[in-house]
N, C-alpha and C positions, 0 to 999 in steps of 0.2 A: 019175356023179361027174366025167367029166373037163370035160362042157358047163360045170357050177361052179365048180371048181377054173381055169377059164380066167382067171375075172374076177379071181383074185388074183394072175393071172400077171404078175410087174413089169414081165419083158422086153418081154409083149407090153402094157403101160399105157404105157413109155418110147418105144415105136415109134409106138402112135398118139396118144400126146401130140409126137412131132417131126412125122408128117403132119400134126395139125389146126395145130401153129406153122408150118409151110409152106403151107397152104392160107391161112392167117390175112395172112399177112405179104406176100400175092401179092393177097389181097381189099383190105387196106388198100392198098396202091403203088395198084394198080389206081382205089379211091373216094379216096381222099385221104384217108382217118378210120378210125375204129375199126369194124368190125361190130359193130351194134347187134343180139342177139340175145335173146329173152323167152321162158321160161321160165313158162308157165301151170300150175305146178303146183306148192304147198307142201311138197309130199316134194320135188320137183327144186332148190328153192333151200336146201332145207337140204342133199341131198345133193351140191351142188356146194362150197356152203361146207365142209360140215364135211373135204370129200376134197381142199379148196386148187385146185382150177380155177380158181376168179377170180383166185387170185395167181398163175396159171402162165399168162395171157393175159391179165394187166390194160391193158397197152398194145396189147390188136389184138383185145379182144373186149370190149364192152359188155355184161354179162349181170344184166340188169331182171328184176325181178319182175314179174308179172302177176294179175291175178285167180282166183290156183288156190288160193286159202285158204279152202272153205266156209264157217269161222268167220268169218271177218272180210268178207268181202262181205258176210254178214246183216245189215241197214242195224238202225242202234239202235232204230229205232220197234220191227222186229220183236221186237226181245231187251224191250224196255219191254214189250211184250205177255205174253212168257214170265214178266216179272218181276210183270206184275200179275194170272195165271193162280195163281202160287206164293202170294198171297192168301187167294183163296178158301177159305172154310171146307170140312176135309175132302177137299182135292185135294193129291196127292203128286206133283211134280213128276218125272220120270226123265227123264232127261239125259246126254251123253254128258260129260267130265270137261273137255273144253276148253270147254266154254260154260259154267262155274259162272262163272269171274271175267270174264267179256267186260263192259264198263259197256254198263247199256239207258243212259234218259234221266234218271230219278229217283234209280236202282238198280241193283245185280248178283244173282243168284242167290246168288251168297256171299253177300251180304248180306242176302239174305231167310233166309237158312239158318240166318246168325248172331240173327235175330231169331224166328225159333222156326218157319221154313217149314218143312214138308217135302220135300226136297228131295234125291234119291237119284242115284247116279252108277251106271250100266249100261254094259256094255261090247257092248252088241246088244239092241235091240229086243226081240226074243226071250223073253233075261231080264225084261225089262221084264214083260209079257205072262204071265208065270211068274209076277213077282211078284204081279204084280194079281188071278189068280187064288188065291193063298192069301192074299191081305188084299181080299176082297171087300165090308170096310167103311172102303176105302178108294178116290178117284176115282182113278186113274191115268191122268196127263198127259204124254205121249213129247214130249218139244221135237224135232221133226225135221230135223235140218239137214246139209245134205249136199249133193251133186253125184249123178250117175247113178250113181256106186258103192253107196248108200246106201239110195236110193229104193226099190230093191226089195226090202229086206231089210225098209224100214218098210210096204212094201205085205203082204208075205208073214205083219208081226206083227199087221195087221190080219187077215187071213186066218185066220190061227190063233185070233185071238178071236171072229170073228164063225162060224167051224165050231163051237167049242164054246161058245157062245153067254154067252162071258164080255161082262156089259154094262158093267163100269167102267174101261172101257182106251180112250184113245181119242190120237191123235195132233195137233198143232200143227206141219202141214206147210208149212216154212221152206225144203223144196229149191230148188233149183234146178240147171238143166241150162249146159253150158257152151258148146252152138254160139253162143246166142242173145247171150251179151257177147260173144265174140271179134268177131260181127257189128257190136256195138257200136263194139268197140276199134277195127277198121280200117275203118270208113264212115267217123268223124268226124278221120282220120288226124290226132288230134293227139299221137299219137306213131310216129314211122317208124321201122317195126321190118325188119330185113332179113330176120330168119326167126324163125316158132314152133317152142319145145321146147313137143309137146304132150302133155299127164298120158298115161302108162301106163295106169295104173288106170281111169278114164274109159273111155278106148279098147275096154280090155277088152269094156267095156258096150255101147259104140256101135260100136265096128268102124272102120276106117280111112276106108273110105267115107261116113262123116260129116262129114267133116273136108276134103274135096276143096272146101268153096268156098273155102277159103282163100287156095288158090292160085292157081282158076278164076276165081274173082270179085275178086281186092283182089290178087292177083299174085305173092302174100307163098309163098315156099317156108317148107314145115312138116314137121317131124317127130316121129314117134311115140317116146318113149327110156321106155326101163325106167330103175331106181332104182340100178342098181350103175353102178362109177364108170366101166367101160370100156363101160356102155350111153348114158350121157350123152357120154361123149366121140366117141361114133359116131353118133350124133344132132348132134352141134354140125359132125362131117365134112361128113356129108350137106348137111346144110344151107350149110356156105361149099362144096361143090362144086356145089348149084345158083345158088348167088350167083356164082361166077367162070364156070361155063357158059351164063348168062342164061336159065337154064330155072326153072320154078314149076311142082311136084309136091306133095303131100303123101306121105309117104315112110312105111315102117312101117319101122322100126330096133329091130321091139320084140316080134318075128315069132314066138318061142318062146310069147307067150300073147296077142296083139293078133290077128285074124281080119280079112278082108275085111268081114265083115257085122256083129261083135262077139257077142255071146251074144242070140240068138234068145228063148231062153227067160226072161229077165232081162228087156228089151225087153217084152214079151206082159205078163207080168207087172205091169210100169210102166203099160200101156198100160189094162191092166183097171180097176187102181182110181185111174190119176192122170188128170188133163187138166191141158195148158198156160194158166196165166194169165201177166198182166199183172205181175209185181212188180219193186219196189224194191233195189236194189243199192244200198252202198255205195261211194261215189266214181261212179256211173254212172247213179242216180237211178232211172225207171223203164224196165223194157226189154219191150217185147212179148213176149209167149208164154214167156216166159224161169223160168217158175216152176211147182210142180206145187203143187195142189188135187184134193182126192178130186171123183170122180164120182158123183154125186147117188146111186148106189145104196149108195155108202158114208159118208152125211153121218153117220150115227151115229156114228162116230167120228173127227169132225172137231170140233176140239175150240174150232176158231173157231167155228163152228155152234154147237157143244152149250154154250160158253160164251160168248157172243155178243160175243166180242171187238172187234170193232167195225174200223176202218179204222187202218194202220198210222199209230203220229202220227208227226209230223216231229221230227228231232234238232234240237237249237239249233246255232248254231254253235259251233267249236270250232279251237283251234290245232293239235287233232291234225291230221297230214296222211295218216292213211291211206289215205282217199281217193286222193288224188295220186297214192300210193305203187303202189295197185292199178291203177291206168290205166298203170305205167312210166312216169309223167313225172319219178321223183324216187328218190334211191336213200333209205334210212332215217336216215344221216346227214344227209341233207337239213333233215329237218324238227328245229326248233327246241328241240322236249321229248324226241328222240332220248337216252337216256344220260344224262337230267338229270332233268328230273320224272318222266321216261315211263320206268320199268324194268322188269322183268318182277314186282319185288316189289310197283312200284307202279302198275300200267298204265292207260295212259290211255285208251288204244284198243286195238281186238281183234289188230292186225296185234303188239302185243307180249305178247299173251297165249296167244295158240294157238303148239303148236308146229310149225304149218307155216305162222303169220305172218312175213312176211319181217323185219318188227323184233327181234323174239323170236329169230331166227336171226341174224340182223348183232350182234346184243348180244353172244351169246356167240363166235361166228366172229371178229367185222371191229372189234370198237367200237375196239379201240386202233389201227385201221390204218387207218379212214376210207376204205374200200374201195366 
């Protein structure tokens, strides 16, 4: 209890919020500007918002959001897919609850739902897999979308149906892994980041040692932060202390459940039934290796296979800027349907629908402070 009880210690939140405004204010004198710091992780932009860090460093810390939204990087051809899977006669979509209202191209799941799809909200795979086993005269469809946190939970609900040889369960694998954009985000340096806050969660999966080209290869000092407010604040230390000592490390600040190697067994698992493709990101187009697909001993329950989904289509264009938004070129007041057409009741795009979209968090955190 006392390791817990720390994180709600004021005194000690009041000391290291005066270090990171002294480390802050000695990195600015020093670059002439603000540190630009990016947060790749949906839990981290709501947890900075909702705890007022961006208004305790708005003048000597830039803090972007990043590509840590699994929701909302799923580019729309994917979700048009889901939306014309929920079609099919006698297939019952299962879905995690932040993808019913994300817009595909035509349509949303809410809206096939509203027109008589089947269409069910699961809080784990798992359940899923549960279900389909007592409605055997129904197809069950997992829309799987997620980051490494996720993937092995949708490997394992494979697992459990192919041992007991449930045939109507099958997944619509929309993961994706997060070395392979951040390679993205700083080959094409069009945004200069001074350091990454990078996902906890993730980490767990992968281990810290994943995460070393960052600072090897593109120069960029990175840190690992958990989700409480005195772990993010020790995370954004770290990082303006390698910025004012000219050193590039990737840093674990996040050491109570993040590992050297990450979870071995999680990992194996991934490994067994996924392989690396080629997919589509939102705001980032196509990115090499950057996506999981089962392995040909697992096509039965691939549910692009088993329903021959065909090639992701392409989105129309659009005034949304989420795109932008996820690259940090742009905060969410930026874009133009921010707070006007685009609100969580009405969304235009996924970054206001999920709630670890960065729109969806500035709406209710920042909308009247233009933050």
């Amino acid at each position: 209890m006392k390791v817990l009880t720390k994180f709600n210690d004021p005194d000690l939140g009041k000391r290291m919020i005066a270090r990171v405004r002294s480390l802050a204010r000695q990195a600015v004198d020093r670059l002439g500007r603000p540190i630009m710091l990016m947060e790749v992780c949906g839990t981290h932009t709501a947890a900075i918002s909702k705890s007022g860090i961006r208004e305790l460093f708005v003048d000597l810390l830039e803090l972007r959001s990043g590509p840590g939204c699994p929701v909302c990087v799923t580019a729309a051809g994917d979700i048009e897919t889901a939306v014309n899977l929920s079609r099919f006669p006698g297939v019952t979509i299962a879905t995690f609850g932040d993808m019913l209202r994300v817009p595909g191209i035509s349509s949303s799941l809410e809206q096939e739902r509203a027109r008589g799809a089947n269409i069910k909200i699961f809080y784990s795979p798992g359940d899923a897999v549960d279900y389909a086993r007592c409605h055997p005269e129904e197809e069950v469809v997992f829309i799987g979308v997620g980051f490494e946190t996720t993937a092995p939970l949708m490997a394992l609900s494979v697992e459990d149906a192919r041992e007991t040889g449930l045939t109507n369960y099958s997944v619509l694998s929309l993961h994706k892994i997060v070395p392979p954009v951040l390679h993205s985000l700083l080959a094409t340096g069009e945004v200069k980041v001074d350091g990454l806050i990078l996902p906890g969660h993730v980490c767990v999966i992968t281990g810290r040692r994943a995460f070393d080209f960052v600072a090897v290869k593109y120069g960029v000092p990175a840190a690992i932060a958990g989700f409480e407010v005195l772990d993010v604040l020790v995370a954004i230390h770290s990082l303006l202390e390698a910025i004012l000592g000219g050193c590039t490390s990737t840093v674990n600040c996040y050491p109570r459940v993040v590992k050297e190697d990450g979870n071995i067994q999680a990992q194996k698992i991934m490994e067994k039934f996924f392989t690396p493709v080629d997919v589509h990101w939102r705001g980032f187009g196509e990115i090499a290796k950057s996506g999981l697909a089962f392995r040909e001993g697992y096509s039965d329950f691939d549910a692009s296979l088993k329903y021959h989904t065909g090639v992701s289509l392409p989105a129309p264009k659009t005034p949304c800027r989420c795109g932008d938004l996820l690259k940090g070129q742009i905060y969410p007041s930026d874009c133009s349907l921010f707070a006007r057409s685009c609100t969580p009741v009405t969304p235009v795009g996924p970054c206001m629908v999920s709630s670890e979209g960065a729109c969806a968090v500035y709406y209710r955190y920042h909308r009247a402070k233009n933050v």
